[in-house]
KEVEXVEX-372481 format. One record per residue (C-alpha): residue number from 1; y, x, z. Coordinates in pm, 1 decimal. Layout:
BEGIN
NUM,Y,X,Z .
...
// end
This chain:
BEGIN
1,-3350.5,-2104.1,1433.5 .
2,-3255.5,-1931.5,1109.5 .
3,-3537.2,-1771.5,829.3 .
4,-3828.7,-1550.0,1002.0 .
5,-3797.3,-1198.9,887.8 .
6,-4047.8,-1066.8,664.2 .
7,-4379.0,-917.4,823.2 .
8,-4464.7,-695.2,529.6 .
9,-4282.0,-430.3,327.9 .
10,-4139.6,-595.5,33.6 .
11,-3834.2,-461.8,-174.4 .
12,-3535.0,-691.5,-144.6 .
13,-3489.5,-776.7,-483.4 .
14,-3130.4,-728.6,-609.8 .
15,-2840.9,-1043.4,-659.5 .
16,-2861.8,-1159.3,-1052.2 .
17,-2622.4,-962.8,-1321.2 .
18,-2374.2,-1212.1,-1415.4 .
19,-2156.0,-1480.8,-1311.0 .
20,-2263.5,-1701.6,-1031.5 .
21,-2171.4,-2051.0,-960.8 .
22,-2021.7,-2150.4,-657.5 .
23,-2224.3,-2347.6,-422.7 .
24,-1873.9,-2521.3,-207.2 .
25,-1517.1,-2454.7,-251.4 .
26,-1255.4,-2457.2,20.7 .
27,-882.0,-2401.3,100.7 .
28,-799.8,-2150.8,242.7 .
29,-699.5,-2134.5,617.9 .
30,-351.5,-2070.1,691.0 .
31,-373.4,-1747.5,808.1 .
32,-625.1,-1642.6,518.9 .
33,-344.6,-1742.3,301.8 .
34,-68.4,-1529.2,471.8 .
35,-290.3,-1217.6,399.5 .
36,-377.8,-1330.8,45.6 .
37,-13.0,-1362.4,-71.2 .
38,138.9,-1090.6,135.0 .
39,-169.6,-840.3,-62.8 .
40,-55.0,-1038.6,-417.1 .
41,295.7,-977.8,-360.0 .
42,365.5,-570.4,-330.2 .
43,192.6,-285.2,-496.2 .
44,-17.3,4.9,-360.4 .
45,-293.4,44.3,-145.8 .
46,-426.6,-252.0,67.0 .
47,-347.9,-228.0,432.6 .
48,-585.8,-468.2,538.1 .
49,-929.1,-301.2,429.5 .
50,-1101.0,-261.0,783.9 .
51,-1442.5,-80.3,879.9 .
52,-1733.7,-126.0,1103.5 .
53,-1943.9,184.2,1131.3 .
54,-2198.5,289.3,1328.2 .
55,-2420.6,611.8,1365.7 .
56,-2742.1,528.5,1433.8 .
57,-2969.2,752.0,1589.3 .
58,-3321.2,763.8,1707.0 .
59,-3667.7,523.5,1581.6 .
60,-3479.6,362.7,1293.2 .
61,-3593.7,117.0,1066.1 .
62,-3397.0,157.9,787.7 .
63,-3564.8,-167.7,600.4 .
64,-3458.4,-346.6,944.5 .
65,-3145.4,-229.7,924.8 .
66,-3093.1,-342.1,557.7 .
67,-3233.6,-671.3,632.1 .
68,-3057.2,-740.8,919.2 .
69,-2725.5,-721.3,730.7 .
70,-2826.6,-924.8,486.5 .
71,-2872.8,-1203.1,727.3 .
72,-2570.7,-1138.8,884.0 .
73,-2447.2,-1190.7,510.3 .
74,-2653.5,-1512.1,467.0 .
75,-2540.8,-1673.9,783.0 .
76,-2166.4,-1659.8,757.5 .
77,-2009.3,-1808.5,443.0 .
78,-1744.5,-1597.7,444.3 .
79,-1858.9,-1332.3,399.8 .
80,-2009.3,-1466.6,88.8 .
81,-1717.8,-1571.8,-51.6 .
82,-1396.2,-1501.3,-314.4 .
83,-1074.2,-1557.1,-276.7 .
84,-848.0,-1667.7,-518.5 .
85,-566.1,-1886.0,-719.0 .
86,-743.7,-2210.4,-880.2 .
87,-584.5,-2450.7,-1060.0 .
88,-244.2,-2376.2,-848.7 .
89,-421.7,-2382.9,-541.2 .
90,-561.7,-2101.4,-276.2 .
91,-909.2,-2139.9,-248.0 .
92,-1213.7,-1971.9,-93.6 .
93,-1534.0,-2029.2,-310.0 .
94,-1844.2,-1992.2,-129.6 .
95,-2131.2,-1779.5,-319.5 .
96,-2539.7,-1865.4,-246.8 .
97,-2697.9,-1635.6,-55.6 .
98,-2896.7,-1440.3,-345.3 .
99,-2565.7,-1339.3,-468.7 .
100,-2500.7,-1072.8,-163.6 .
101,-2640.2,-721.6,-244.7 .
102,-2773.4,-519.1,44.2 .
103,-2608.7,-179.6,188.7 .
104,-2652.1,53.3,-135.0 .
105,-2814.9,385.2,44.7 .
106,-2736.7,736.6,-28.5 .
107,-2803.5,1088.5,117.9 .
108,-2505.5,1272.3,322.5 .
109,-2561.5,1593.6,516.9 .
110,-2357.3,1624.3,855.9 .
111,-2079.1,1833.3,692.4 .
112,-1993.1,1588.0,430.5 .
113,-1992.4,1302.9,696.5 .
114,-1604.0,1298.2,758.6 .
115,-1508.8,1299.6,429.1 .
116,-1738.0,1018.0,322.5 .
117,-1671.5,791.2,541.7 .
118,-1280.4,806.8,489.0 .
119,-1392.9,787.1,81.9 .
120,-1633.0,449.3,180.6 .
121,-1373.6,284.5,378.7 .
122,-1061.6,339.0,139.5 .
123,-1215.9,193.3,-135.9 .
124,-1020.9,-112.3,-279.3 .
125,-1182.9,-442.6,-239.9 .
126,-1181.8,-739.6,-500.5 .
127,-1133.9,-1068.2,-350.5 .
128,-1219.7,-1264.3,-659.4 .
129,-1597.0,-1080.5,-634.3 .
130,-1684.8,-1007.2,-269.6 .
131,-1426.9,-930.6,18.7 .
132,-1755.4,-702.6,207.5 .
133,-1996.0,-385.9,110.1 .
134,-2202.1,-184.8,250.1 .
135,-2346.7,139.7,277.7 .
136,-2621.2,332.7,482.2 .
137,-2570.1,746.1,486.1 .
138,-2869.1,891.3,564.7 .
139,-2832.5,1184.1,715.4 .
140,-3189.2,1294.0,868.3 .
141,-3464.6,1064.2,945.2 .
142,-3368.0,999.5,1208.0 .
143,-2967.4,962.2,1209.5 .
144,-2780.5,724.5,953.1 .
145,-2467.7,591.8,970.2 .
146,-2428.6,209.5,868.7 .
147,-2031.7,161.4,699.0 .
148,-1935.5,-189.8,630.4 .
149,-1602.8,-264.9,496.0 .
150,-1444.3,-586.1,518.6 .
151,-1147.3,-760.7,404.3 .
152,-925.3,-827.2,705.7 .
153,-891.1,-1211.6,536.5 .
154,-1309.0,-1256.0,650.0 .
155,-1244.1,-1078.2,987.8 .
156,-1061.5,-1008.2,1288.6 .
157,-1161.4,-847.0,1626.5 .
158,-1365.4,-1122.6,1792.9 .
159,-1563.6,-1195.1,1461.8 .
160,-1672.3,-809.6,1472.6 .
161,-1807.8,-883.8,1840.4 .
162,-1962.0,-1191.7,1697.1 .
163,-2130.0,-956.6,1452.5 .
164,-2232.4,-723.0,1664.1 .
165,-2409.0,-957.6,1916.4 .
166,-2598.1,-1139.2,1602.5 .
167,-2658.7,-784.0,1449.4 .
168,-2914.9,-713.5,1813.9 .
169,-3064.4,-1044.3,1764.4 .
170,-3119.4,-1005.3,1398.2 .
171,-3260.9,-618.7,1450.0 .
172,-3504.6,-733.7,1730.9 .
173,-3638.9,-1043.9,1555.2 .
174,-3705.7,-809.7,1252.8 .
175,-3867.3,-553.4,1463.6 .
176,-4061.4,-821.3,1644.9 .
177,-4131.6,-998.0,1317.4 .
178,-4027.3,-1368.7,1469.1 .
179,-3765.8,-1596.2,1393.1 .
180,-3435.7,-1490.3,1489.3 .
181,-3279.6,-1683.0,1785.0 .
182,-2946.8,-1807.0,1682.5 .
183,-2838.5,-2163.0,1587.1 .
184,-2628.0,-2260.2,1259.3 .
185,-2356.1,-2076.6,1248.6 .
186,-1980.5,-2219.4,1210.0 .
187,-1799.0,-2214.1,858.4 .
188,-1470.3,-2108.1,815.4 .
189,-1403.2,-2335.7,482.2 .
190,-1469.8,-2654.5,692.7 .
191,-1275.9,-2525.3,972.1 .
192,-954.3,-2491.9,701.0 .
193,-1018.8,-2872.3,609.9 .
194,-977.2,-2948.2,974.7 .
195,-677.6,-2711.7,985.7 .
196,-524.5,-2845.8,708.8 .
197,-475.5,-3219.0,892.5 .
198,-256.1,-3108.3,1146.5 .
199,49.6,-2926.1,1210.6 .
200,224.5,-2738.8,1489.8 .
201,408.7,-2943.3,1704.6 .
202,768.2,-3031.6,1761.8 .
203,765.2,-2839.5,2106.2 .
204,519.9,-2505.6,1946.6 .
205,834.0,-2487.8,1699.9 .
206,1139.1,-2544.5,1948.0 .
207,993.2,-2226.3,2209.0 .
208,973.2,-2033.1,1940.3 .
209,1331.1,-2102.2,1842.8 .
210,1475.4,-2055.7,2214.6 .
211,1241.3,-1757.4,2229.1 .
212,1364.7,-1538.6,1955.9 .
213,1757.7,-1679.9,1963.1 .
214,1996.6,-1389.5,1959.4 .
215,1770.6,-1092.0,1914.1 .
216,1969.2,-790.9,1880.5 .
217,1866.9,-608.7,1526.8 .
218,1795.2,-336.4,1670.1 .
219,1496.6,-499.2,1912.6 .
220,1316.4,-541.2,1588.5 .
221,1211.8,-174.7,1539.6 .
222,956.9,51.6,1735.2 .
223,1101.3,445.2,1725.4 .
224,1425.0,538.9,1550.8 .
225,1230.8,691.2,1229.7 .
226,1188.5,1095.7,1166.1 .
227,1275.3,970.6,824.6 .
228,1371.4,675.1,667.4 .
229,1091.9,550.3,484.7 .
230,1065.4,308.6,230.6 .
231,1391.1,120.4,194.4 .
232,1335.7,-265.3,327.1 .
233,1430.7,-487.0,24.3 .
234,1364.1,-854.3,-33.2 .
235,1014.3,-883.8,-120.9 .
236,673.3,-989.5,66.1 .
237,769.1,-842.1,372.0 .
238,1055.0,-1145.1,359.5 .
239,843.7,-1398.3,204.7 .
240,700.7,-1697.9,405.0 .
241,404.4,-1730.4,569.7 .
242,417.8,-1255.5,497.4 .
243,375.9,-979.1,780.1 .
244,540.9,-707.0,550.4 .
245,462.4,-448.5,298.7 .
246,188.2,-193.5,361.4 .
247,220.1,153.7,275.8 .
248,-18.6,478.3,203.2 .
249,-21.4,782.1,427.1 .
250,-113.6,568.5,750.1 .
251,-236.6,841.2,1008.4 .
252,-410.3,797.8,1339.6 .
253,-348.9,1022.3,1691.4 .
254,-655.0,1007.9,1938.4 .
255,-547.3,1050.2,2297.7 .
256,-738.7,953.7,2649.9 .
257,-643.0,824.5,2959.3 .
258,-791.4,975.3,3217.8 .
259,-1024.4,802.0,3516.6 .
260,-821.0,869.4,3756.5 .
261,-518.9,681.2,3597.7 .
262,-748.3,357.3,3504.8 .
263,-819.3,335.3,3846.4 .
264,-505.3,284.0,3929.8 .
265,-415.5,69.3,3626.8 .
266,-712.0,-135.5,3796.7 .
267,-580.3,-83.2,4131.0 .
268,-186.3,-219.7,3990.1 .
269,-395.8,-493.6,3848.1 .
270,-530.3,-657.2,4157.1 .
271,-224.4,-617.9,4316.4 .
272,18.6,-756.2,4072.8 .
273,-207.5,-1036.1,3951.5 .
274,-242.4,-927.8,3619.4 .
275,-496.4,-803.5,3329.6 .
276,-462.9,-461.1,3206.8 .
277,-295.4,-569.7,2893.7 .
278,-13.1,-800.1,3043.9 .
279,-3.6,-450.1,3203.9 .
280,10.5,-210.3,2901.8 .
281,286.6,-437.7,2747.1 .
282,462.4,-396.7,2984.5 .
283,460.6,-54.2,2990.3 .
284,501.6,2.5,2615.8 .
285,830.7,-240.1,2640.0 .
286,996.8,-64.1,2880.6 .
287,925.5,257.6,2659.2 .
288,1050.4,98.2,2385.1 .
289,1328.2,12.3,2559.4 .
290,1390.7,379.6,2673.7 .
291,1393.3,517.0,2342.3 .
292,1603.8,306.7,2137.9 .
293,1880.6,179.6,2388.0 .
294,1823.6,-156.6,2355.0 .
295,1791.6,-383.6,2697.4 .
296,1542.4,-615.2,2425.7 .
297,1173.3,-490.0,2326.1 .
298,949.8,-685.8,2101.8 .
299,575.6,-579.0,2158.6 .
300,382.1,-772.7,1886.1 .
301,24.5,-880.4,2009.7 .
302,-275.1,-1088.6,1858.0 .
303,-299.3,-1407.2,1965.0 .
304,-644.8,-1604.1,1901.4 .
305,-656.3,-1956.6,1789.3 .
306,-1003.2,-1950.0,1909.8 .
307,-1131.4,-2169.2,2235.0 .
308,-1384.9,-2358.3,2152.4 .
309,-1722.0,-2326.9,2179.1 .
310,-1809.5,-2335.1,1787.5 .
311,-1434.8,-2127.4,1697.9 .
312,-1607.9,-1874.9,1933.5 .
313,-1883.5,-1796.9,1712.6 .
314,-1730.5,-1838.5,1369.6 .
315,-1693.3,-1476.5,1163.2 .
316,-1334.3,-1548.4,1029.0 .
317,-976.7,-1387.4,1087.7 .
318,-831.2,-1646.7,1320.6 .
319,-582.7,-1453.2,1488.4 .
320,-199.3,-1474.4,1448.0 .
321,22.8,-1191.2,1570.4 .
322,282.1,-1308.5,1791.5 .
323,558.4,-1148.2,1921.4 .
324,631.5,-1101.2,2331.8 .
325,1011.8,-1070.2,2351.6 .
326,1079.9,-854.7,2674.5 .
327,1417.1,-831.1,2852.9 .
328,1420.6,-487.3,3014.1 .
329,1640.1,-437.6,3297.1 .
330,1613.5,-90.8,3383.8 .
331,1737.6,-180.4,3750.2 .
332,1468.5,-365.2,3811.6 .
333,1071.1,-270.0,3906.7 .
334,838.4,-244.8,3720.8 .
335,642.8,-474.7,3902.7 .
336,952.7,-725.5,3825.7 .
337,842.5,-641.8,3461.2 .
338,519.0,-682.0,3432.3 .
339,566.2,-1038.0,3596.2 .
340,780.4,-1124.6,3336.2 .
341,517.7,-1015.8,3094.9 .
342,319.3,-1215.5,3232.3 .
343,508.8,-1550.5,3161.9 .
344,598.5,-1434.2,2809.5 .
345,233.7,-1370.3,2726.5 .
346,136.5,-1665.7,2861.3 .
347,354.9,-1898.9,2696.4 .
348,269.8,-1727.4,2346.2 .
349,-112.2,-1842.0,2393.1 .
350,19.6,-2156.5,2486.9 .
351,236.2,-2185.9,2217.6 .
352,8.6,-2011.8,1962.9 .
353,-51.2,-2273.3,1732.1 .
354,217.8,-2206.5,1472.5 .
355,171.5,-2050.6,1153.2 .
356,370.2,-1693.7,994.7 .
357,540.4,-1908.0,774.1 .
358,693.6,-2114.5,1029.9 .
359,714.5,-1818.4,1279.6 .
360,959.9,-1610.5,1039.1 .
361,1218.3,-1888.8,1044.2 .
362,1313.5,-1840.1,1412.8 .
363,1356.5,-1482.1,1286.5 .
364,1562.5,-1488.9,1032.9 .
365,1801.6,-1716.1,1241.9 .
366,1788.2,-1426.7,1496.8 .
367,1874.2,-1164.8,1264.3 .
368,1599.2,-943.2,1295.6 .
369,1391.3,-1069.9,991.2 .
370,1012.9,-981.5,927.8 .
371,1028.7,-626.0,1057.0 .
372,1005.3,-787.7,1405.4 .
373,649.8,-853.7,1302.1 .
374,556.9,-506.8,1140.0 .
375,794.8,-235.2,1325.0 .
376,627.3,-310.4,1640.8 .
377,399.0,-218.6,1853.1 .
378,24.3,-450.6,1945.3 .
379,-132.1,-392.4,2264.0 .
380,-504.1,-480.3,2233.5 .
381,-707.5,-417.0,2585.3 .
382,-1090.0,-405.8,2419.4 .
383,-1430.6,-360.7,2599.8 .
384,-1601.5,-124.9,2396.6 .
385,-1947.1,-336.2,2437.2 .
386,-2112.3,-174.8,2127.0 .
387,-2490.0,-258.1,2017.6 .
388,-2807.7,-184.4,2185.5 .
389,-3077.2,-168.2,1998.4 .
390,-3436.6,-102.7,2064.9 .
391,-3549.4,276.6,2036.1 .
392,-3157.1,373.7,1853.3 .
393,-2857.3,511.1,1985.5 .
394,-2592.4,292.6,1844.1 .
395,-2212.0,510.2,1825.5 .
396,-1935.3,303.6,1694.6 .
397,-1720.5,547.2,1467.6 .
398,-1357.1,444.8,1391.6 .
399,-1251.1,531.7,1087.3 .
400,-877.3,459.3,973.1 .
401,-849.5,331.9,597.9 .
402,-538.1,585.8,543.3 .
403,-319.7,259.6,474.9 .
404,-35.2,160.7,778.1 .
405,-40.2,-220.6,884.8 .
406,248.1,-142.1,1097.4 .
407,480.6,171.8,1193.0 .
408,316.0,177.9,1492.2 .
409,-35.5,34.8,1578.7 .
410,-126.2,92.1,1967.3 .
411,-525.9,56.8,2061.1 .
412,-614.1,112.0,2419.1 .
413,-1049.3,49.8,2474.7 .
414,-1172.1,33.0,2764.1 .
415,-1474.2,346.3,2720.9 .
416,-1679.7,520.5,3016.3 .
417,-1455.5,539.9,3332.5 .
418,-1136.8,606.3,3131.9 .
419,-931.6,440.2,2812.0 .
420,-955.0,603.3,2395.3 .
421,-628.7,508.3,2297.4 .
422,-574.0,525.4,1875.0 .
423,-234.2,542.1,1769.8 .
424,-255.4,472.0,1400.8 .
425,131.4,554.0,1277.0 .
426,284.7,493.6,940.8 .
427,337.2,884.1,773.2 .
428,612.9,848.7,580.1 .
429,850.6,731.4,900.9 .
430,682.4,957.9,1182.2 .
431,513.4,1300.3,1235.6 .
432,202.0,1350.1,1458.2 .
433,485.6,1533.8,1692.0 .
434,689.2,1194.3,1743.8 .
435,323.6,1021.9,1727.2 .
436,205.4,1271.8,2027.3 .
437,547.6,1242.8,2215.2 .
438,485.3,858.2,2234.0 .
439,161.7,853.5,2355.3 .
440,225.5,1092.9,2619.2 .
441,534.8,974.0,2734.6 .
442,341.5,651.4,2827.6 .
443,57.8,815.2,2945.3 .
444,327.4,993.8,3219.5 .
445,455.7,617.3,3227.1 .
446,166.4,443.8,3336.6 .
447,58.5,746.4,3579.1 .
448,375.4,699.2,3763.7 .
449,410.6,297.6,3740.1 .
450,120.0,253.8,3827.4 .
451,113.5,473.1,4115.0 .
452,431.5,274.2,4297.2 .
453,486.6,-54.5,4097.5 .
454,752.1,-167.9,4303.5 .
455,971.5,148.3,4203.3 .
456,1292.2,71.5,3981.5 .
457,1223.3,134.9,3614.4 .
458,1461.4,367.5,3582.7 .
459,1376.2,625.2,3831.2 .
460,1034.2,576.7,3668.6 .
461,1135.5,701.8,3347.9 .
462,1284.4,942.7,3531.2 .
463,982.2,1100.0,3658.9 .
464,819.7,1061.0,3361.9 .
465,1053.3,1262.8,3177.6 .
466,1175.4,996.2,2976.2 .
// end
């Protein structure tokens, strides 16, 4: 059991002006260390600032609210803690608890909502200080919108479900004024000791190698490019353990797939054996594929280290994007396709334990370099679970940080009886026409796959005007 919430009504006092001791310094994990020097290495705007927002509607506690992320703050260490070069070596110092301000709360009126929350999530983020803030928008009394931003090296996708789930429990024990229900909660700078003793294995390096042998260059990109972009030179994006340069002028297309197509999707599913994402990635290859000639499609996904029970609950980025090399024979069926993506995807989580450093070597050898990892597409299948909390309507809101990880950045979530799909696409290389094209050519592509798997890819295409 962790602290009972406070009864009462007293102020929170604010974290002491000042410097602050650490209370415990770690390394860093590897993958904390791949974002830290790939952010050190190039200029402009941070591509890994991410958000978690949520408008909350209804019997709101505002008070509860605050506390609640402050506990949320307390229990995870990382969240807690900076990020930086000491004494030659990467470290992450944890903070105490008293350090952590609250969310800082303001008035916003419904007009000015937009705009705000782009401003809030954009803002640049000092690892040596605090790699999280928050902020609650009050728009009525009864509608405010809680905006955290995070530092992708404290999060990834699973530890934003973890934070969700604690975020109920947390809510209801303050509401209920008893102790909150959860047990200690997993560190990430004792997990990096652990990490630190071993090493991938001989056999985690060798599939790799026979994996990405002979790429063709040309595998290594997404969509010829409206316009050229930023000219690749030697620099983070080629730099070990680096996923590439980041760039301003990221944009994001919304599109939906209708119910009657994720039924099918379901329907291909059963019958092929699969889950809907071995599914989409195999889709996206083959219209990858299509559109640049080459018989070779890369679809980058992420890959969790997690698996145990106490990885499961720990609020750190431990995800590694790997790519799925896909051989696309446009003979073949699609159901031949998505079978093969199915053994690729499979021996990636098998194989997952192997660090970006060691991952870009295989690469390089190839030919294709580190735009493999960043002109690619990721495929992420997510449940939109949400929060429910007592007496509130709790809406996620995604907000893009106007930065591009990638040139192109495919979300598909699961959401009522059909999928959202976010295409976030770098600006400088595409225009929402080429953005739009995409996602409706594999819309039409999944409508008609889906419909007769066992149909040859090409006369797929075919029918979906491809």
């Amino acid at each position: 059991m962790t602290a009972r919430p406070p009864t009462a009504g007293p102020a929170v006092t604010s974290p002491p002006e000042g410097p602050v001791a650490a209370v415990a310094t770690y390394p860093m994990t590897v993958e904390q260390q791949s974002i830290w020097l790939d952010e050190a290495l190039h200029d402009g705007p941070s591509r890994y600032l991410e958000s978690w927002v949520y408008r909350l509607a209804g019997q709101v506690d505002e008070r509860g609210v605050d506390w609640t992320y402050r506990e949320l703050v307390r229990r995870h260490e990382g969240l807690r803690s900076r990020y930086l070069l000491l004494d030659d070596e990467l470290v992450q110092q944890v903070l105490p608890p008293e350090r952590a301000p609250g969310a800082a709360r303001r008035a916003c009126s419904p007009v000015e909502l937009d705009a705000e929350l782009r401003r809030l999530v954009s803002r640049p983020l000092d690892l040596t200080d605090a790699p999280v803030r928050a902020t609650l928008l009050c728009l009525a009394e009864d509608d405010v919108v809680l905006v955290v931003q995070f530092h992708h090296i404290v999060v990834d996708d699973w530890a934003v479900h973890v934070l969700e789930q604690e975020f109920e429990e947390c809510y209801r024990a303050w509401l209920a004024g008893r102790p909150v229900p959860l047990g200690e909660a997993p560190q990430p700078g004792r997990y990096a000791l652990t990490q630190r003793r071993g090493r991938p294995a001989a056999q985690v390096r060798a599939y790799w190698r026979d994996q990405l042998a002979e790429l063709p260059p040309d595998a290594a990109y997404s969509l010829p490019p409206d316009s050229p972009g930023p000219a690749h030179s030697p620099g983070p994006a080629d730099r070990p353990g680096s996923t590439g340069r980041g760039r301003a002028g990221g944009a994001r297309l919304r599109f939906a797939l209708e119910p009657a197509v994720r039924q099918r999707i379901r329907a291909a599913c059963k019958q092929l054996r699969v889950t809907p994402f071995v599914l989409f990635a195999a889709a996206v290859g083959a219209l990858l594929a299509a559109r640049t000639g080459s018989s070779d499609a890369v679809v980058g996904t992420p890959v969790s280290r997690r698996g145990s029970a106490e990885s499961d609950r720990m609020v750190a980025y431990l995800t590694q994007v790997l790519p799925l090399r896909l051989r696309v024979d446009t003979g073949g069926t699609f159901a031949e396709l998505v079978g093969q993506t199915k053994r690729v995807a499979a021996g990636a989580m098998t194989h997952r334990d192997i660090t970006a450093a060691e991952l870009t070597q295989p690469l390089r050898r190839s030919g294709a370099g580190a735009p493999v990892l960043t002109r690619t597409v990721l495929v992420l299948d997510d449940d939109a679970a949400g929060m429910d909390l007592p007496g509130v309507t709790a809406e996620p809101l995604p907000v893009p940080s106007g930065a591009s990880k990638y040139d192109l950045l495919l979300t598909l979530v699961a959401r009522g009886r059909g999928y959202q799909g976010f295409l976030d696409y770098a600006g400088d290389r595409y225009t929402e026409r080429t953005a739009r094209r995409f996602a409706d050519e594999l819309a039409a592509l999944l409508a008609a796959a889906t419909d007769d798997p066992q149909r040859p890819l090409d006369r797929l295409l075919a029918a979906a005007a491809i």
